[in-house]
C-alpha positions in Angstrom: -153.0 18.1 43.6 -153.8 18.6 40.1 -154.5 22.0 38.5 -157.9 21.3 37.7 -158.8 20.4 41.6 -156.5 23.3 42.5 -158.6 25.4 40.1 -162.1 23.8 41.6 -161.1 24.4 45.2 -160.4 28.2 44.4 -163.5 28.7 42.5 -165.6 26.9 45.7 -163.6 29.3 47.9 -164.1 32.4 46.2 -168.1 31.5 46.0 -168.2 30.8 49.9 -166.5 34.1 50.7 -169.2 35.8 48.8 -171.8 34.5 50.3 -170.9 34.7 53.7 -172.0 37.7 54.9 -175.5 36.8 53.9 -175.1 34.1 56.9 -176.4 35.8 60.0 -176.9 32.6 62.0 -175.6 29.0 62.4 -178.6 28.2 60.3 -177.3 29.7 57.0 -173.7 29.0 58.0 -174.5 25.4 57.8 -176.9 25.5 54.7 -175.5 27.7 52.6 -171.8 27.3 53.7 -170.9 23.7 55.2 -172.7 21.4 53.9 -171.8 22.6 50.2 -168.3 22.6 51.4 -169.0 18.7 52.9 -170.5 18.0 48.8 -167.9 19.3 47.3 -165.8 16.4 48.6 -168.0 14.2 47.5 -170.4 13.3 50.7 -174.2 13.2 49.8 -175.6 16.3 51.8 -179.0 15.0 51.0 -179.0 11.5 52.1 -178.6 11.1 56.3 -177.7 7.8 56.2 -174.1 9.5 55.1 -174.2 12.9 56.4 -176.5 12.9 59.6 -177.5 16.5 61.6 -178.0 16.3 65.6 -175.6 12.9 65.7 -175.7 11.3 68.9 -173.1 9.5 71.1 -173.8 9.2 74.5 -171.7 8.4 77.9 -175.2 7.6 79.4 -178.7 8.9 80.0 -176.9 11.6 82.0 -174.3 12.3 80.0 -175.7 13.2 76.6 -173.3 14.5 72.9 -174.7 15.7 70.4 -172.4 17.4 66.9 -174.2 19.2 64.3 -173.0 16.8 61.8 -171.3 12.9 61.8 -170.9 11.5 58.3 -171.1 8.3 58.7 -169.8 4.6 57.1 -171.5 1.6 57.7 -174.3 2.8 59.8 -171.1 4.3 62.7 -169.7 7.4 62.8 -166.3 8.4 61.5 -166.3 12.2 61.2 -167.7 14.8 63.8 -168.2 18.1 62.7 -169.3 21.2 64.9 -170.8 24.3 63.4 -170.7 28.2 64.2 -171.9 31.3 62.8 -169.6 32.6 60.6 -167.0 34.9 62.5 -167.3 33.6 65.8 -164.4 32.0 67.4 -164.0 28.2 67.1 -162.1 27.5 70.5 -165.3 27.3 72.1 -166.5 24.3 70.9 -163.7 21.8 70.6 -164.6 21.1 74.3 -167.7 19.5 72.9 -166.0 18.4 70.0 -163.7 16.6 72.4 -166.9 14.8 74.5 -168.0 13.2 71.4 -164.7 12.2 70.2 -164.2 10.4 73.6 -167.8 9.0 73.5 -168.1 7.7 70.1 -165.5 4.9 69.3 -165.4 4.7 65.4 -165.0 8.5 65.1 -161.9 9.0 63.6 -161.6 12.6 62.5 -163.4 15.8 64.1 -163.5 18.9 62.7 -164.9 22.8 63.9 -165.8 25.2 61.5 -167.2 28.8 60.8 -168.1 27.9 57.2 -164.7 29.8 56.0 -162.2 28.5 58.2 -161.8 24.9 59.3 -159.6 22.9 61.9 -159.4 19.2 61.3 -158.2 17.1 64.7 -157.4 13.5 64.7 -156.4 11.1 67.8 -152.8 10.6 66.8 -151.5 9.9 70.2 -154.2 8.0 71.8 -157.2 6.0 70.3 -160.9 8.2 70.8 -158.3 11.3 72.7 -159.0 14.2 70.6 -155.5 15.6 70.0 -154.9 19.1 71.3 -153.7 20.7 67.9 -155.5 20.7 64.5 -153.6 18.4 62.3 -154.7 20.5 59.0 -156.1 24.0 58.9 -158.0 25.6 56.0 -159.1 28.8 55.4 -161.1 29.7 52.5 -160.5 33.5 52.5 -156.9 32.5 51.8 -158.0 30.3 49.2 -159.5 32.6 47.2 -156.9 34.8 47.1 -155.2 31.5 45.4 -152.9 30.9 48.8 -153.2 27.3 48.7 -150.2 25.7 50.2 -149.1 21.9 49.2 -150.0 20.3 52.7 -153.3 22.1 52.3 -153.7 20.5 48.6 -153.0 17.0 50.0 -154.7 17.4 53.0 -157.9 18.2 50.9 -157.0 15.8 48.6 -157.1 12.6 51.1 -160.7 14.3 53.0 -162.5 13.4 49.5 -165.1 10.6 50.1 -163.3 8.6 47.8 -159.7 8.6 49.5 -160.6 9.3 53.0 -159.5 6.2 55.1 -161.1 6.3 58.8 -157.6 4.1 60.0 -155.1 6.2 58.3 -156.2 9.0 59.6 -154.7 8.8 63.1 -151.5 8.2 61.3 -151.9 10.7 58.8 -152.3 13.1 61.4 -149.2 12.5 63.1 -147.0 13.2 60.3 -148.8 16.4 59.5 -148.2 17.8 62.7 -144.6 16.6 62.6 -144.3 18.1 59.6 -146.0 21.3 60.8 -143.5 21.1 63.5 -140.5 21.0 61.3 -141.7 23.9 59.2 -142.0 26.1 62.7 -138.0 24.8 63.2 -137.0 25.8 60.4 -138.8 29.8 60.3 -136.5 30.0 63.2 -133.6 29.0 62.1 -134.0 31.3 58.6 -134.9 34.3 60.9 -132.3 33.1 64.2 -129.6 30.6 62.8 -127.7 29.0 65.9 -124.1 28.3 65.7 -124.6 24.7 65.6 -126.4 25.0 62.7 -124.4 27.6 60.9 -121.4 25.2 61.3 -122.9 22.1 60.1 -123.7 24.2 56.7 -119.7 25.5 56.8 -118.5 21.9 57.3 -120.8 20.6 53.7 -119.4 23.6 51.8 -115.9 22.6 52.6 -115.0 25.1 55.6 -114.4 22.7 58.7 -112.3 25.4 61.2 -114.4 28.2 61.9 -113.2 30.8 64.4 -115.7 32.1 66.9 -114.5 35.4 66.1 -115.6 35.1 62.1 -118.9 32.9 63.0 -120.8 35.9 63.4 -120.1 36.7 60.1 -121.4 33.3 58.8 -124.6 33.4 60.7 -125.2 36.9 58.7 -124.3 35.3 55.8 -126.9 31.8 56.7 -129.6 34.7 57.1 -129.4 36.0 54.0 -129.0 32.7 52.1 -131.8 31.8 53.5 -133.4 35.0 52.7 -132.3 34.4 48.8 -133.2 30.9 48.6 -137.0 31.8 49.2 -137.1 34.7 47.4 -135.5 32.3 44.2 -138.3 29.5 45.1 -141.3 31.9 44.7 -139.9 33.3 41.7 -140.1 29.6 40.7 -143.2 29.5 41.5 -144.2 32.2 39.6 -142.4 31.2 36.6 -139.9 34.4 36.1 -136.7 34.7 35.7 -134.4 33.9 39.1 -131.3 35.7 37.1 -129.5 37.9 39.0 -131.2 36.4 42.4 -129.2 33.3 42.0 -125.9 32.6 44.8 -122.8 33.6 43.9 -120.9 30.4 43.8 -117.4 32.1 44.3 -116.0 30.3 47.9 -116.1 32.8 50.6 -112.9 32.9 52.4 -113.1 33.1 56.1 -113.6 36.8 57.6 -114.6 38.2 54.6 -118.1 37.9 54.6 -120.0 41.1 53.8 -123.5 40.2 54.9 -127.1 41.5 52.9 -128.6 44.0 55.0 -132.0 43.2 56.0 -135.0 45.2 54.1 -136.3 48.2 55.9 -139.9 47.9 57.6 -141.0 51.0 55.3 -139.9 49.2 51.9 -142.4 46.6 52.6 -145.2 46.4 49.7 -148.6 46.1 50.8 -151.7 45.7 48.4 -154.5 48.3 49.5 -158.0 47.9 49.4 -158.2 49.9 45.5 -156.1 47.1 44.3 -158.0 44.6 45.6 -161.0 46.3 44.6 -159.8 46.3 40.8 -158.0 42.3 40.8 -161.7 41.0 41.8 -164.0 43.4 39.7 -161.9 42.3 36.9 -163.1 38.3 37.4 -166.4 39.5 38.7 -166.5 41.5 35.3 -165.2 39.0 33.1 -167.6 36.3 34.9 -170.7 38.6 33.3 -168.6 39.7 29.5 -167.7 35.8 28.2 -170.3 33.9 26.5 -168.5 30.2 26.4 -168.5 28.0 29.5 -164.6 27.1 28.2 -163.9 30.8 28.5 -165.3 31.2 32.0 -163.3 28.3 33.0 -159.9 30.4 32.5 -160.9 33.1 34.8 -160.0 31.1 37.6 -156.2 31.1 36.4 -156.0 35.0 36.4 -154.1 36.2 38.8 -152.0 39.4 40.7 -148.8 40.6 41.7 -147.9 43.9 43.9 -144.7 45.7 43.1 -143.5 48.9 44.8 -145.3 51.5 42.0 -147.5 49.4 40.5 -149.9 46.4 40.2 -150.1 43.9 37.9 -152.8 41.8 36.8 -152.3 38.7 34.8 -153.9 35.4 33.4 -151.3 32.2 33.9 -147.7 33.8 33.4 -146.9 37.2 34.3 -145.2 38.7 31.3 -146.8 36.0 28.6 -150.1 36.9 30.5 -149.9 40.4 31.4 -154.0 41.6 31.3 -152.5 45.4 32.5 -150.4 47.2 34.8 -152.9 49.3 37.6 -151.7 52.5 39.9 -153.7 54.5 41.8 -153.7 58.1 42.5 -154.1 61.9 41.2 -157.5 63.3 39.9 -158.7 59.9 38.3 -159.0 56.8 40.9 -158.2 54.0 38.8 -155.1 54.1 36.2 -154.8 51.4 34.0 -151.8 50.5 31.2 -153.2 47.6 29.2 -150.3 48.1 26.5 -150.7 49.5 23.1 -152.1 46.2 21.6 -155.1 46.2 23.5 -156.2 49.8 24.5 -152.9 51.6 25.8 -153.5 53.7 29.0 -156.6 54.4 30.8 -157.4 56.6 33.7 -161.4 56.7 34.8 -162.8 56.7 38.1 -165.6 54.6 36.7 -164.2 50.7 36.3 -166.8 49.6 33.7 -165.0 52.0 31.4 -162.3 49.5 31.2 -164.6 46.5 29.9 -164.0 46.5 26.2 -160.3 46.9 26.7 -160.6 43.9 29.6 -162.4 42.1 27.3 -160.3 41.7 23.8 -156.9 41.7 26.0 -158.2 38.8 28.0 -159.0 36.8 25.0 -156.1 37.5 23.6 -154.2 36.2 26.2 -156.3 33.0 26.6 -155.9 32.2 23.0 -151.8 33.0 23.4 -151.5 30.6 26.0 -153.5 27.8 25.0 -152.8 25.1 23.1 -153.2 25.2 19.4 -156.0 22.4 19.2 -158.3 24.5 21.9 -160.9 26.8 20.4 -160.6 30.1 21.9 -164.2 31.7 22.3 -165.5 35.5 22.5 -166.1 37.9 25.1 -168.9 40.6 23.8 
């Protein structure tokens, strides 16, 4: 998915979080939260002829279905969507779901939602059978927080109006919830390697006679690569330095394996709520101090990182876009270390005191990371 729809799909998701606690009922849910979510990928909210309320598909007389929504092609129904109040739990209805599915031939896709989370379903085994496990599952709280993981981007991706193919779907389905699968294999294996495994990874680095005695060792060592190899991929990700993370390439001999020790439960680094509290007053802030749509655009791309000892706060690239470092504690609530270009240190317990420091390093930052034939505009 490109950046730009990355960056779009964040800014919808931070805007329905917002407003959902103003949604008390299934009413609001679906005006204020669903059916912008259904226009944002494209379908005309306002025209029923493509996105129809109270859709019927009946069994018979008797037997009557009814979804809250059925965007529809061709006069026929390919999606079924069911609606509830935001917070309440979605098992419930895929019963229903399920009925309509099974009543309405062309329906090709059904989905359940709260207005924040979602859980797409698909009849990958068996035409108009509902399949018992959501083939794609998005949840806009996570979005927000920019978690957006690359089955999720192309899942949204192929739900746009434009790309969304009622036939493919089935198949589509099928190969996420393979894939889904295969993800789930490999967690275990990271966490549990099994000696089958273990010795398949031996034999393609060269070491075909492994002792029982020694494979211990190995599946240690398997754990720990493992361990390494995602800590070097989000660090990728992040675009810093992997230097000093990377393998040591040296060949092991057999029984000399000294395996990493696993990282004790109270080293663990969890962001409180303060932190939390500062990353989104600082785009909530920002949102109200630029003056230049261009400018507003570039809040979506800042973003945080939580370290034991401090948080830091940053627009793009960590160290290229550091905004400031944040810790919490002693007589002032809210300690801030915008570096001595753009204000030094601040300690307040009042977070607008920060705004003309936020401002000018935030600026700064977008014009150091832009390209030189983009104008960089002024916050007040």
């Amino acid at each position: 998915m490109s950046d730009e729809f990355r960056q779009k799909v964040r800014a919808f998701a931070e805007r329905t979080v917002a407003l959902a606690p103003r949604c008390a009922n299934e009413e609001s849910t679906k005006l204020f939260l669903i059916l912008p979510f259904l226009n944002f990928l494209g379908y005309d909210d306002r025209n029923p002829d493509e996105v129809c309320p109270e859709h019927g598909a009946d069994f018979s007389e008797k037997y009557k279905n009814r979804v809250d929504f059925a965007i529809l092609k061709n006069e026929k129904p390919v999606i079924a969507i069911e609606c509830k109040t935001v917070g309440m739990p979605l098992k419930d209805e895929r019963g229903q779901l399920r009925s309509y599915f099974n009543a309405a031939p062309t329906v090709k896709m059904g989905v359940i939602t709260d207005g924040l989370l979602y859980e797409f379903y698909a009849d990958s085994d068996e035409p108009n059978m509902m399949d018992m496990t959501a083939f794609l599952v998005l949840d806009l709280r996570e979005v927000a927080k920019g978690k957006i993981e690359n089955s999720v981007d192309e899942g949204l991706r192929s739900l746009q109006k434009s790309k969304f193919d009622p036939e493919n779907i089935g198949a589509e389905a099928k190969r996420k919830l393979i894939f889904q699968n295969l993800v789930q294999q490999i967690a275990r294996l990271a966490e549990e390697p099994n000696e089958q495994f273990v010795r398949m990874l031996l034999q393609n680095a060269g070491l075909s006679h492994i002792r029982s005695k020694a494979l211990t060792e190995y599946i240690d060592l398997t754990r720990s690569a493992f361990r390494e190899f995602v800590s070097i991929r989000i660090l990728q990700r992040l675009d810093l330095p992997t230097k000093g993370l990377e393998s040591d390439k040296t060949v092991i001999a057999p029984e000399t394996v000294a395996p990493e020790l696993p990282l004790k439960a109270d080293e663990a680094i969890v962001t409180t709520e303060t932190e939390l509290e500062v990353f989104h007053y600082t785009k909530r802030r920002l949102s109200f101090l630029v003056k230049d749509d261009a400018l507003f655009d570039e809040i979506a791309n800042i973003e945080y990182r939580d370290y034991k000892g401090k948080f830091v706060v940053f627009y793009k690239k960590e160290r290229a876009g550091r905004i400031f470092d944040f810790t919490e504690g002693g007589s002032k609530r809210y300690n801030f270390d915008f570096g001595q270009s753009a204000g030094g240190e601040i300690s307040t317990d009042k977070l607008t005191e920060i705004d003309t420091a936020l401002s000018a390093i935030f600026s700064k930052r977008v014009a150091e990371l832009s390209t030189p034939s983009k104008k960089t505009a002024k916050v007040s």
